[in-house]
MIVEX-269745 format. One line per 4 residues: number of its first residue (from 1); their letters; for each residue x, y, z of N, C-alpha, C, O. Coordinates in steps of 0.02 Angstrom, whole numbers. Example, Ala and Ser with C-alpha at 12.3 -4.5 7.8 and 13.67 -1.06 7.14 Angstrom:
2
1	AS	660 -284 390 615 -225 390 660 -165 390 712 -166 423 | 642 -112 354 684 -53 357 645 2 394 670 57 402
END
This chain:
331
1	XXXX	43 -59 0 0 0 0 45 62 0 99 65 28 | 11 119 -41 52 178 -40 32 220 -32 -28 218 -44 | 55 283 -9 35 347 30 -2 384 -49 -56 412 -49 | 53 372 -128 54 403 -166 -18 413 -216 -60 372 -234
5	XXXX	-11 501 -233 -89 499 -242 -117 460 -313 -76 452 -358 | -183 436 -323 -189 405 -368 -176 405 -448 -178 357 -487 | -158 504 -467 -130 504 -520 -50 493 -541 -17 502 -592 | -40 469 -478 37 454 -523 73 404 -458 65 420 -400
9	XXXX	110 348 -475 131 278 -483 166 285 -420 155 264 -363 | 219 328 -454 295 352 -423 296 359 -334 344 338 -301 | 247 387 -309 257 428 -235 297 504 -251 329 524 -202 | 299 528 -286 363 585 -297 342 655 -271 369 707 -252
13	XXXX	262 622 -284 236 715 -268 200 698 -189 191 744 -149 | 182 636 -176 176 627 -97 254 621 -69 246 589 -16 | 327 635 -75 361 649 -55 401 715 -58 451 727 -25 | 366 762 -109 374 824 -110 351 846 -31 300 834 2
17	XXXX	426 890 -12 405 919 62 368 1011 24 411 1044 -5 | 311 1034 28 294 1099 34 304 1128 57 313 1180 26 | 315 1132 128 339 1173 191 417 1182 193 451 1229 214 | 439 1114 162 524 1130 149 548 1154 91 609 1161 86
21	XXXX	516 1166 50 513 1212 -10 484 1277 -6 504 1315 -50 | 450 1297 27 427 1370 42 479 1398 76 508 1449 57 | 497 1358 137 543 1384 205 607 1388 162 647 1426 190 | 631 1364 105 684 1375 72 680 1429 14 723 1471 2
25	XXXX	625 1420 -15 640 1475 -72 568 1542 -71 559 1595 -101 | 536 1509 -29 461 1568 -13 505 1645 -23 487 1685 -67 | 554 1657 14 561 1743 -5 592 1770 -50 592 1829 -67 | 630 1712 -78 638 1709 -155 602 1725 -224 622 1758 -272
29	XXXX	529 1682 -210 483 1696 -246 443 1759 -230 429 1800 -274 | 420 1769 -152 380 1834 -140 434 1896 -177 405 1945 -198 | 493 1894 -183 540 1941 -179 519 1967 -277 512 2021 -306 | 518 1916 -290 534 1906 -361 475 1939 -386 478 1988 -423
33	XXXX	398 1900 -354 339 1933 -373 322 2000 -360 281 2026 -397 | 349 2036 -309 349 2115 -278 391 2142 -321 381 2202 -324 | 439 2123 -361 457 2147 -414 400 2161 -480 381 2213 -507 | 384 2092 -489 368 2099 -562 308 2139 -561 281 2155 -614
37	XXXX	276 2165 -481 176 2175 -496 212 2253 -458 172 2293 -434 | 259 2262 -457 304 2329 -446 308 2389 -526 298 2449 -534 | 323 2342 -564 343 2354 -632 288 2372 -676 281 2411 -723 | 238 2314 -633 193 2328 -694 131 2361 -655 74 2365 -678
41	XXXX	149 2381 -597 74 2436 -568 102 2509 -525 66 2557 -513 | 173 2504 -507 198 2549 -478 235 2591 -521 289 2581 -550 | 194 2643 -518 247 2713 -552 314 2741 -536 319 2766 -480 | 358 2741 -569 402 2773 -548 471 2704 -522 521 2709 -488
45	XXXX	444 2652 -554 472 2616 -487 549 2581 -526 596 2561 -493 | 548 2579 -594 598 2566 -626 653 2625 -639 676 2645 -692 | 669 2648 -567 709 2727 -598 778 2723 -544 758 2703 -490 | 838 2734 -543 876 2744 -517 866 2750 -450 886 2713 -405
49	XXXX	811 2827 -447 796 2851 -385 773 2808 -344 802 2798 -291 | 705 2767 -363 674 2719 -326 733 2654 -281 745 2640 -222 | 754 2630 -344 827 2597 -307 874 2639 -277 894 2594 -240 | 905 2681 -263 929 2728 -204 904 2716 -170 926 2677 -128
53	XXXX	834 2746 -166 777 2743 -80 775 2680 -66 811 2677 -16 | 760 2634 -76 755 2582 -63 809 2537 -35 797 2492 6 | 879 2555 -63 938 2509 -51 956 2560 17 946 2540 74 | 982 2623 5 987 2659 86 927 2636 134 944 2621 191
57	XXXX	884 2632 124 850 2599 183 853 2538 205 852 2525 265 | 856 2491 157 870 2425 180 941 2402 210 942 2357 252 | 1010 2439 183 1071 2418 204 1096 2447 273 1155 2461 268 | 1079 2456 314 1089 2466 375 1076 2411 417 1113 2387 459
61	XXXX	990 2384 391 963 2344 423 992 2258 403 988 2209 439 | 1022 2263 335 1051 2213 328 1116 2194 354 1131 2137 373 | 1165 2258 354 1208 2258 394 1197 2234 478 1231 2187 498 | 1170 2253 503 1138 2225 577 1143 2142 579 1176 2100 609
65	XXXX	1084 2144 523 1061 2076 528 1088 2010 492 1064 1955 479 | 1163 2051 477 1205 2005 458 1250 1992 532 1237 1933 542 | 1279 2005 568 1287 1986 635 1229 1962 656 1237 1901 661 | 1160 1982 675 1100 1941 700 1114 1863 673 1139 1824 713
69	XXXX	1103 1848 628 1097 1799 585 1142 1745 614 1117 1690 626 | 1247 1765 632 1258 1719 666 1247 1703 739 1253 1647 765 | 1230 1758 767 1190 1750 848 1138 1701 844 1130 1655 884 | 1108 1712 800 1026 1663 799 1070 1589 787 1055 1542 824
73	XXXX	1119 1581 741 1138 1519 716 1159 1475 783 1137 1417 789 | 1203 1505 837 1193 1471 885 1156 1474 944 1172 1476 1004 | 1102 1473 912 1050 1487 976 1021 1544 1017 971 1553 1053 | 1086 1590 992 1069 1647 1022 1015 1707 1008 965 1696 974
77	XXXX	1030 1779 1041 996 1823 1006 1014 1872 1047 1030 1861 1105 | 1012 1960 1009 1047 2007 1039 984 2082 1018 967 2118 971 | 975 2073 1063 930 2126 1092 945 2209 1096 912 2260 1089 | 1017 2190 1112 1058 2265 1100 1080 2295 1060 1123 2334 1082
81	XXXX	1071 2298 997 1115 2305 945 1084 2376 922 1124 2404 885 | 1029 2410 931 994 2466 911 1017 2511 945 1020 2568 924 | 1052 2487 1039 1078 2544 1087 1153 2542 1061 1182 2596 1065 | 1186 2492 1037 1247 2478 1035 1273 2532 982 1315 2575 995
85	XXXX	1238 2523 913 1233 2564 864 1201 2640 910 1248 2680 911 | 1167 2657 930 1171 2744 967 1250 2750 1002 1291 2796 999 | 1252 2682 1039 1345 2703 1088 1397 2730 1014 1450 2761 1010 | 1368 2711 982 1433 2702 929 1432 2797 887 1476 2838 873
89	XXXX	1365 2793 881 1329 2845 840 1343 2915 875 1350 2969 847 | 1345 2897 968 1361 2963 991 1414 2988 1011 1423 3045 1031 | 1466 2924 1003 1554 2944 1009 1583 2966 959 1631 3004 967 | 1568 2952 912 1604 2967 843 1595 3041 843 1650 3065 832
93	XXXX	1556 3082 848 1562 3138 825 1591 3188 880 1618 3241 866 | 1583 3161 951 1626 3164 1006 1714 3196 999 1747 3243 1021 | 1724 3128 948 1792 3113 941 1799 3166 889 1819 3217 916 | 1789 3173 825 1813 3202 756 1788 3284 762 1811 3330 728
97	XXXX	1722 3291 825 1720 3372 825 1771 3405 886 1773 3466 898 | 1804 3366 914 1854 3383 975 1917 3424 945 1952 3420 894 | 1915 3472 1007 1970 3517 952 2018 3488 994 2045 3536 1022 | 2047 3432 1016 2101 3404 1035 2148 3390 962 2206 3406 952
101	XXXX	2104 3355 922 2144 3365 847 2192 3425 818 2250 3414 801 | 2163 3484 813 2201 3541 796 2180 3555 732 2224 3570 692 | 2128 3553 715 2121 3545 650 2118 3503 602 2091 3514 548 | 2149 3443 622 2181 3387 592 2132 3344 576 2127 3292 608
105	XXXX	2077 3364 513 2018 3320 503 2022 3265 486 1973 3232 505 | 2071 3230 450 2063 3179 423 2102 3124 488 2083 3066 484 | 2135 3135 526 2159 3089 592 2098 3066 639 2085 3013 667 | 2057 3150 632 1995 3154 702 1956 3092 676 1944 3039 705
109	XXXX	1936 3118 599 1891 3043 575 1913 2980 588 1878 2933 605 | 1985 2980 576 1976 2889 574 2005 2893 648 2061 2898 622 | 2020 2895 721 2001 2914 760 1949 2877 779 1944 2819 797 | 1916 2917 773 1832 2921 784 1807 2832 758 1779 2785 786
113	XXXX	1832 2844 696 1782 2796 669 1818 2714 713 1785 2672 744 | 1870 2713 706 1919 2644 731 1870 2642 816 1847 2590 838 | 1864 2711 853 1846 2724 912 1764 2683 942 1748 2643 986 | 1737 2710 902 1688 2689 886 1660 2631 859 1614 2603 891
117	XXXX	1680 2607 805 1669 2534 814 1727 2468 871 1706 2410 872 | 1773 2479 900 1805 2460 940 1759 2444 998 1759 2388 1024 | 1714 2501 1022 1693 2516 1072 1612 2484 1049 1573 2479 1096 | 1590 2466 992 1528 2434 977 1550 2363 989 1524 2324 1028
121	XXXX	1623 2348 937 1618 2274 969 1658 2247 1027 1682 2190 1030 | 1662 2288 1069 1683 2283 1163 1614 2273 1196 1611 2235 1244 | 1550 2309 1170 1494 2297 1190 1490 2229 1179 1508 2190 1223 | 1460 2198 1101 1460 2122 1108 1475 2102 1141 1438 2076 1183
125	XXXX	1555 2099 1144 1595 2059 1173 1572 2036 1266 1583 1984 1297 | 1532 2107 1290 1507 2093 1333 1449 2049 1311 1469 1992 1322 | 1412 2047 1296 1358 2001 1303 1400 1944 1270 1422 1910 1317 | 1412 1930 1237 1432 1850 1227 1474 1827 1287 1487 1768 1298
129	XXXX	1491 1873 1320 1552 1862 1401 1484 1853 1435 1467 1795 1446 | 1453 1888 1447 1368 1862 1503 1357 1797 1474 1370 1748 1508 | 1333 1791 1414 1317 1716 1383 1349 1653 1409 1324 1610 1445 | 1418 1656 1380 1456 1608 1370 1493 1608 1452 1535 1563 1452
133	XXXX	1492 1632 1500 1535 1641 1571 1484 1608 1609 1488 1556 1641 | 1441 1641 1601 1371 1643 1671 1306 1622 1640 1250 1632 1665 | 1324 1581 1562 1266 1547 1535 1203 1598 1566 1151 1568 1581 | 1205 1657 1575 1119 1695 1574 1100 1699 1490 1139 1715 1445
137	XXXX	1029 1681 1483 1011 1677 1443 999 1710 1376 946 1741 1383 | 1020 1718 1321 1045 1783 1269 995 1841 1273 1008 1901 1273 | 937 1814 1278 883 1860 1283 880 1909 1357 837 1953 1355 | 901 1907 1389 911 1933 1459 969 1950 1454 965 2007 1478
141	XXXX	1052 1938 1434 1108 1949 1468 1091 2025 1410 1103 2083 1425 | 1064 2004 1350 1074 2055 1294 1012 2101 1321 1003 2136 1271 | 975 2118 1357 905 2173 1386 956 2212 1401 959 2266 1372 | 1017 2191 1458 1053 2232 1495 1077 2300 1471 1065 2355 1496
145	XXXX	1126 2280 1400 1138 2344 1355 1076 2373 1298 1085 2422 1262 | 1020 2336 1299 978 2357 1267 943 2407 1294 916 2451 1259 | 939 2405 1356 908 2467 1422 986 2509 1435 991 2562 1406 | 1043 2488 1476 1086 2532 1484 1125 2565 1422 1142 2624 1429
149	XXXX	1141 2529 1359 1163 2551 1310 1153 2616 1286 1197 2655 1269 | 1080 2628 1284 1031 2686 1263 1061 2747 1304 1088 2793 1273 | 1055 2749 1385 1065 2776 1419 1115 2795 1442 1110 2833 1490 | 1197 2774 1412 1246 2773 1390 1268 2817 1354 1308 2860 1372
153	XXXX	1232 2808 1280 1251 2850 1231 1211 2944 1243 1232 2997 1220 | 1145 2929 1291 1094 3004 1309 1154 3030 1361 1146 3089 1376 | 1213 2997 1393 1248 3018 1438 1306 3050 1418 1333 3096 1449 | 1332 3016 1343 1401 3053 1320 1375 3113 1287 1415 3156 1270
157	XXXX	1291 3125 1271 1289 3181 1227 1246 3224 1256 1236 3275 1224 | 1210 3216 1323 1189 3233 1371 1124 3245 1335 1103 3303 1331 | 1085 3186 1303 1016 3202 1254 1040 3238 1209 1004 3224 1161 | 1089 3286 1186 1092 3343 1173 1086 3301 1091 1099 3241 1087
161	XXXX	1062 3348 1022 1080 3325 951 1115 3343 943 1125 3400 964 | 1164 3305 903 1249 3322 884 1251 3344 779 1252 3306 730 | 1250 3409 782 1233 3426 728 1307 3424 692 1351 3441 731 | 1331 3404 617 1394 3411 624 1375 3421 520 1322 3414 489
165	XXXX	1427 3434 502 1438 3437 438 1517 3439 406 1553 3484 384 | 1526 3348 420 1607 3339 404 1621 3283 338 1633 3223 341 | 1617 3324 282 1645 3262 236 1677 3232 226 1665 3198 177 | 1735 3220 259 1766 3169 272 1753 3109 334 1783 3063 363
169	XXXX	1700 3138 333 1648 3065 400 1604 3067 343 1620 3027 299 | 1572 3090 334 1516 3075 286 1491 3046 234 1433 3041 214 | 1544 3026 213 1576 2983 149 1551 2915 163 1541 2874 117 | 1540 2902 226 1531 2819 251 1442 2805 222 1416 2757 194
173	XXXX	1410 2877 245 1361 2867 220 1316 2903 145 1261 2888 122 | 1350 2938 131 1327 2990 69 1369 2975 25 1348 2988 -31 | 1451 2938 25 1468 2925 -29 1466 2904 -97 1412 2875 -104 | 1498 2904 -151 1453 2847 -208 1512 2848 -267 1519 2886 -315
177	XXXX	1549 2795 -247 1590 2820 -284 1594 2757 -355 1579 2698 -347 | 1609 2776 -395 1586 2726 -464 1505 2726 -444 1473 2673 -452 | 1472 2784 -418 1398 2808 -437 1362 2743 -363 1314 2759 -329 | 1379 2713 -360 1363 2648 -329 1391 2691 -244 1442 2720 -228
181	XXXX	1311 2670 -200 1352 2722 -126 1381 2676 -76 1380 2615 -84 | 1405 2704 -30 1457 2666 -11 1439 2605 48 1471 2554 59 | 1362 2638 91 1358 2575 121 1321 2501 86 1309 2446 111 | 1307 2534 9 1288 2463 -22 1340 2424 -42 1333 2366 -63
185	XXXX	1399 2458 -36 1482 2433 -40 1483 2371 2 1490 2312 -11 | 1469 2422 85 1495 2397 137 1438 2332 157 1452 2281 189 | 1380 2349 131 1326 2276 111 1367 2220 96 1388 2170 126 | 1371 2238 57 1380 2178 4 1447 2148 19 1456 2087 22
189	XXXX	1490 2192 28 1570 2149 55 1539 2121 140 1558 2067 164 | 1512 2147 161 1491 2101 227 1446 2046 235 1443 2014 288 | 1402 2032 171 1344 1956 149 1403 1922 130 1426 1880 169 | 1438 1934 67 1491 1900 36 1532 1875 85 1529 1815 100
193	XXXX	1569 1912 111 1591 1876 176 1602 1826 242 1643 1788 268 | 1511 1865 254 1466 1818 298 1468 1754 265 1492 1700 280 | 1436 1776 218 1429 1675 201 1466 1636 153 1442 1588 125 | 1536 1662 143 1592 1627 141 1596 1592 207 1584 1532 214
197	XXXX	1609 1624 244 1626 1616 306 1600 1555 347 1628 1509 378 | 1528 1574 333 1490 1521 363 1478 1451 344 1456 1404 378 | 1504 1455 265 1478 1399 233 1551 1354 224 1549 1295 207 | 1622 1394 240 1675 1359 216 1714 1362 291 1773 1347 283
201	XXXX	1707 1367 320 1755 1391 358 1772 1351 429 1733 1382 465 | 1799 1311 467 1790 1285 527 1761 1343 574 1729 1313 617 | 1756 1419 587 1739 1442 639 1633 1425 611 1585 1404 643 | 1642 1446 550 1566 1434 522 1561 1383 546 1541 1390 604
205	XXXX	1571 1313 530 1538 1266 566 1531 1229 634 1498 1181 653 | 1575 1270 663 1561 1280 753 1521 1332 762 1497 1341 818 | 1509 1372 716 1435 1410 733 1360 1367 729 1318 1366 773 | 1356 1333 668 1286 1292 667 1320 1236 705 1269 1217 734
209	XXXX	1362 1200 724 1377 1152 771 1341 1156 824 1299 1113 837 | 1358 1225 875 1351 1258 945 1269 1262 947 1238 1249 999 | 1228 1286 873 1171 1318 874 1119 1244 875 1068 1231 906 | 1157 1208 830 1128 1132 819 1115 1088 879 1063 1056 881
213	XXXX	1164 1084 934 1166 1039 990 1240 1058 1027 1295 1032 1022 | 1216 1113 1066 1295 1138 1100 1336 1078 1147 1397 1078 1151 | 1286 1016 1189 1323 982 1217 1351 920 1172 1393 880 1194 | 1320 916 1106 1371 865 1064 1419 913 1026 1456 873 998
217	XXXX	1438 971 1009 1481 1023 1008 1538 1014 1015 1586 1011 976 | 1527 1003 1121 1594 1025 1160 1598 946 1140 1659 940 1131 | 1576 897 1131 1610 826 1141 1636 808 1078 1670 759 1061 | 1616 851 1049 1661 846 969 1738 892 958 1785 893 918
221	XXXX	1716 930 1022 1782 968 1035 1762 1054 1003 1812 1087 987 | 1709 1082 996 1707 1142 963 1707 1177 1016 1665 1162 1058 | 1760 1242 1030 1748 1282 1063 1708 1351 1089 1714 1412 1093 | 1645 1274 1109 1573 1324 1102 1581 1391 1149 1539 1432 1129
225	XXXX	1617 1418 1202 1605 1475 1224 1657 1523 1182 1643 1582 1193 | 1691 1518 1154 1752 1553 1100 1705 1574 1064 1700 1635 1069 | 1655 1543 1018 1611 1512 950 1539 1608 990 1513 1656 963 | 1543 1580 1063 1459 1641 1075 1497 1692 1078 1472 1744 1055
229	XXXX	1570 1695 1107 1602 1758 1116 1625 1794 1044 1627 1855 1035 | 1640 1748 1001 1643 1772 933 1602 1817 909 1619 1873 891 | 1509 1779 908 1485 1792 862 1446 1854 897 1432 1904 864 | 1428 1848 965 1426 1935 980 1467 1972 986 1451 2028 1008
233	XXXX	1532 1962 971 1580 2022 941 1554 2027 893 1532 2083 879 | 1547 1994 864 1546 2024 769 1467 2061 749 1461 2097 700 | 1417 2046 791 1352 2042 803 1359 2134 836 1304 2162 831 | 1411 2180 865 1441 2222 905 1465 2272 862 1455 2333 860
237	XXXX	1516 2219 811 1550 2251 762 1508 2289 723 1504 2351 722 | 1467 2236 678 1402 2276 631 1379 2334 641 1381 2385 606 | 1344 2317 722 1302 2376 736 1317 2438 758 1280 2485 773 | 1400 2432 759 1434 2502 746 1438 2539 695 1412 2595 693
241	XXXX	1480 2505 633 1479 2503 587 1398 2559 558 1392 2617 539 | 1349 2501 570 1300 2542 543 1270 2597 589 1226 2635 570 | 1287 2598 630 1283 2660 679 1310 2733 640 1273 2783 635 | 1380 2730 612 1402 2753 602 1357 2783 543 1322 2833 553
245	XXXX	1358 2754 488 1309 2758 425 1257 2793 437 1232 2840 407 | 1242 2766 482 1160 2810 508 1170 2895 512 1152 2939 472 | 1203 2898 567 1227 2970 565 1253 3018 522 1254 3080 528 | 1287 2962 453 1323 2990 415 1270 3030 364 1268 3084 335
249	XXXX	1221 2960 373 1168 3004 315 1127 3055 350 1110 3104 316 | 1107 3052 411 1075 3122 417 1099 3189 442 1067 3239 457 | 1173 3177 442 1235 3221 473 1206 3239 555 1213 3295 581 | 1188 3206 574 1174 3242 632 1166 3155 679 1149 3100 659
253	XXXX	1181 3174 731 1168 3116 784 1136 3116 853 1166 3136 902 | 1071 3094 855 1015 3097 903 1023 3044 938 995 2997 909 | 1050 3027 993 1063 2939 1037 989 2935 1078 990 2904 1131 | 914 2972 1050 847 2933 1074 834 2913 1018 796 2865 1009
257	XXXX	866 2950 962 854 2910 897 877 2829 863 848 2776 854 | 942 2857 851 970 2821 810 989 2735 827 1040 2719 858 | 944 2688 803 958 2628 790 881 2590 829 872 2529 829 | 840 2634 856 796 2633 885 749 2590 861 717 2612 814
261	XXXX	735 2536 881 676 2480 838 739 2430 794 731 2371 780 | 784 2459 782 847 2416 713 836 2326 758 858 2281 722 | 816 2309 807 839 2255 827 780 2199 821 788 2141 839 | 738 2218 801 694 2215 776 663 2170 700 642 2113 691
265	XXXX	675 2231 654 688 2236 603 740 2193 576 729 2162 524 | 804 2188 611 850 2150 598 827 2067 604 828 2024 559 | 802 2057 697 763 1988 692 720 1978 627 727 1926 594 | 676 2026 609 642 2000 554 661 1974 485 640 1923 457
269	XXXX	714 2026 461 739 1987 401 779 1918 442 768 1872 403 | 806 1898 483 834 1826 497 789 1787 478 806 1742 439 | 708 1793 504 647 1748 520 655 1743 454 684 1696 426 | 619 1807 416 601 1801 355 637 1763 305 600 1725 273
273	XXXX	708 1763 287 763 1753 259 759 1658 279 788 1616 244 | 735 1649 316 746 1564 340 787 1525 366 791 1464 360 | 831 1576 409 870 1546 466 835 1530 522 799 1570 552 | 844 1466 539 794 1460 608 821 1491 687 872 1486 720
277	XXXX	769 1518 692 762 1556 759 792 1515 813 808 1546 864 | 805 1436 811 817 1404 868 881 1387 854 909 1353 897 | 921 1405 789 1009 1392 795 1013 1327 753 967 1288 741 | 1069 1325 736 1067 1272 700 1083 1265 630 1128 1227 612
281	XXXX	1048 1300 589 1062 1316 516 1038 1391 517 997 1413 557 | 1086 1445 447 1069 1495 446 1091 1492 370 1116 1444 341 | 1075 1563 341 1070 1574 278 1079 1662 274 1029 1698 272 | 1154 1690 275 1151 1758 272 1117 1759 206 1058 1774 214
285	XXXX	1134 1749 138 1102 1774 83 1026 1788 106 1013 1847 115 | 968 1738 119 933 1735 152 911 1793 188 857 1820 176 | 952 1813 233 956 1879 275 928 1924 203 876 1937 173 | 980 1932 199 984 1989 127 920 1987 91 884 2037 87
289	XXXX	903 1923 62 829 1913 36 762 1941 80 715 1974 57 | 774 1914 160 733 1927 198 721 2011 201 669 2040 187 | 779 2038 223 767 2086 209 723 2136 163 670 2166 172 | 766 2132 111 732 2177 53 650 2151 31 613 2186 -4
293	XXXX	635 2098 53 562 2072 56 537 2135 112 505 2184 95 | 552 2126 158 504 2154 194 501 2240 168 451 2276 162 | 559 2253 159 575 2346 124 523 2366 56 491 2416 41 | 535 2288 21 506 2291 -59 422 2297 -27 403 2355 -31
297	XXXX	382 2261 -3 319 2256 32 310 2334 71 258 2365 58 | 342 2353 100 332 2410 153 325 2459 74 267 2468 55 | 367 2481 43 397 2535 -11 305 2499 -68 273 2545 -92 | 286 2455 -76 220 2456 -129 156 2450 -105 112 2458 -148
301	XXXX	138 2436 -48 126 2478 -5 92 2556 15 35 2579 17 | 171 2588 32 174 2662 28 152 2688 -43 115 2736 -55 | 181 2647 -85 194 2683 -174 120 2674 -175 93 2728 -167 | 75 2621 -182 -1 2625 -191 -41 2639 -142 -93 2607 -130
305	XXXX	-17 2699 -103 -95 2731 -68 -125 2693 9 -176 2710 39 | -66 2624 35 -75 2605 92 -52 2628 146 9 2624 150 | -89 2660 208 -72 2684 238 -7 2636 288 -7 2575 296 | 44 2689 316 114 2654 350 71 2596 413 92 2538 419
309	XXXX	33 2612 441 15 2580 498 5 2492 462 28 2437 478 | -41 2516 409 -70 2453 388 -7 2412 364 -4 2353 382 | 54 2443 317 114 2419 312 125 2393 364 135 2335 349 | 131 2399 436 176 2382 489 109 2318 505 136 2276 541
313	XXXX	80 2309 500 25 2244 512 53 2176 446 75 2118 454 | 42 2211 392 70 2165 344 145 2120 336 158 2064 312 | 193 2180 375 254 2161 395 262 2105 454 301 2057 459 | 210 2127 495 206 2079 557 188 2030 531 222 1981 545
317	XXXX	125 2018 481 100 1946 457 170 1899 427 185 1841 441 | 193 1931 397 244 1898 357 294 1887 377 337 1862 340 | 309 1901 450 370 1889 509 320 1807 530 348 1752 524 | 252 1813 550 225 1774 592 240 1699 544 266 1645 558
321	XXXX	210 1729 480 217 1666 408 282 1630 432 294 1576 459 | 314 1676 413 384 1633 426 420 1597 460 466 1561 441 | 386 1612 546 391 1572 566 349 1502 580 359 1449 609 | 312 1523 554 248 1466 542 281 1405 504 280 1346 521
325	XXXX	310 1433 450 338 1378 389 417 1356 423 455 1316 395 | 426 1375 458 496 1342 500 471 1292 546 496 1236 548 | 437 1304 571 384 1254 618 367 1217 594 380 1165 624 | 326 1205 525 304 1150 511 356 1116 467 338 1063 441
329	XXX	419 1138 455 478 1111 402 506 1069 485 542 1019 485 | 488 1091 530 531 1028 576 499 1002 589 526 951 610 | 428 996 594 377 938 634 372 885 577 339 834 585
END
């Protein structure tokens, strides 16, 4: 007797998994179709400009959620990365508007900038040190700088907005050089990267090792607390990085603002993208896909006359989907 349905012999299409074909290529295809019903109902939407708006908004969040991505892979998750990015957002200009320099603009910047992300991924580094030391749980050790982080950065700038107009900082985010701007540069050399990394690499596979089953891990010998301390450094690193960007593009730096909700947003493209939330396997490209799904949806949307609120409901559905279809790809 066979499961297989009565038009055909084989079993092939009662062994077709659906749920493991959606959970693999679903934002692939949504991605693809928000294109094509983009093209052919949205004005304006095949133009340079439209891709500008669209890629500056999304590469910040991909940047983020390319560190997210290996936190989630082992199990983890980092909560702080929106305050981490303000710590980062309100030193930098600290550093490069200080007349300790002498004038000396182009030292103050990089300075600043080395300063600043140093000091984003020293943050990680703390939470993967809470994680991996005192096993408190990622979601809790990471609240800590997600509440004090904030309050951190309102302390170096005393709330105050840090208005600045320095092109040689600015470049990180307004640049464009071969027309192409620079944090879609810094995108794309950091996916490329990422998932080299992840997919070839012995530290990559003590990441889904740790995320997969941390106590057959250590008995295989992977140095699972090295592996959490890693990947919230790097998870630290990012969200400096795009800290930085942030500020760059609106020249000015607000620490109640800046990165505010990013941690978020970042979880979502992971979900969306089809890395599972519980560790184990991840997929930066994915990220990247996840991402710009949710940006491409939000942006047609806005372009046809839907109000933002109702966007932010639709966004939520399609976070919930996703994890729906991860759920049923493991049961």
């Amino acid at each position: 007797m066979t499961d297989a349905p009565p038009w055909r012999s084989d079993g092939a299409l009662a062994n077709f998994d659906v749920f493991g074909f959606l959970a693999r290529y679903g934002t692939l295809i949504a991605l693809l179709l928000l294109v094509v019903f983009n093209l052919a109902f949205t004005r304006n939407f095949a133009t340079l400009q439209t891709l500008n708006v669209n890629l500056t908004q999304v590469c910040t969040i991909v940047i983020v959620a390319v560190g997210m991505t290996l936190v989630i892979a082992t199990g983890g998750i980092d909560l702080s990365v929106g305050s981490i990015m303000a710590i980062a957002g309100a030193l930098a200009p600290l550093i490069f508007l200080s007349p300790i320099f002498d004038g000396n603009v182009a030292v103050a910047v990089a300075v600043a900038m080395v300063s600043a992300i140093l000091v984003a991924t020293l943050c990680g580094l703390f939470n993967g040190w809470l994680v991996a030391q005192f096993r408190i749980q990622p979601i809790v050790a990471t609240l800590v700088l997600f509440i004090a982080g904030r309050g951190i950065a309102q302390a170096l700038t005393n709330s105050n907005l840090q208005v600045f107009r320095v092109p040689e900082f600015q470049w990180i985010g307004l640049g464009r050089p071969l027309g192409l701007p620079v944090q879609v540069i810094i995108m794309v050399v950091l996916v490329a990267f990422a998932a080299w990394m992840l997919r070839r690499t012995r530290f990559g596979r003590s990441i889904l090792a740790t995320g997969g089953n941390e106590r057959a891990a250590e008995l295989a010998g992977v140095a699972v607390n090295r592996t959490k301390l890693a990947v919230y450094a790097i998870s630290g690193f990012c969200a400096g990085i795009a800290g930085l960007v942030v500020i760059a593009i609106n020249s000015a730096s607000d620490a109640n603002l800046v990165g505010l909700g990013m941690e978020l947003d970042a979880i979502a493209a992971v979900a969306v993208g089809g890395t599972l939330l519980v560790g184990g396997r991840a997929t930066i490209v994915g990220t990247l896909l996840g991402a710009l799904t949710i940006q491409l949806v939000r942006y047609t949307l806005l372009a046809n006359g839907v109000p933002d609120a109702a966007a932010l409901i639709v966004k939520a559905g399609i976070i919930a989907l996703a994890v729906w279809l991860q759920q049923q790809r493991r049961t």
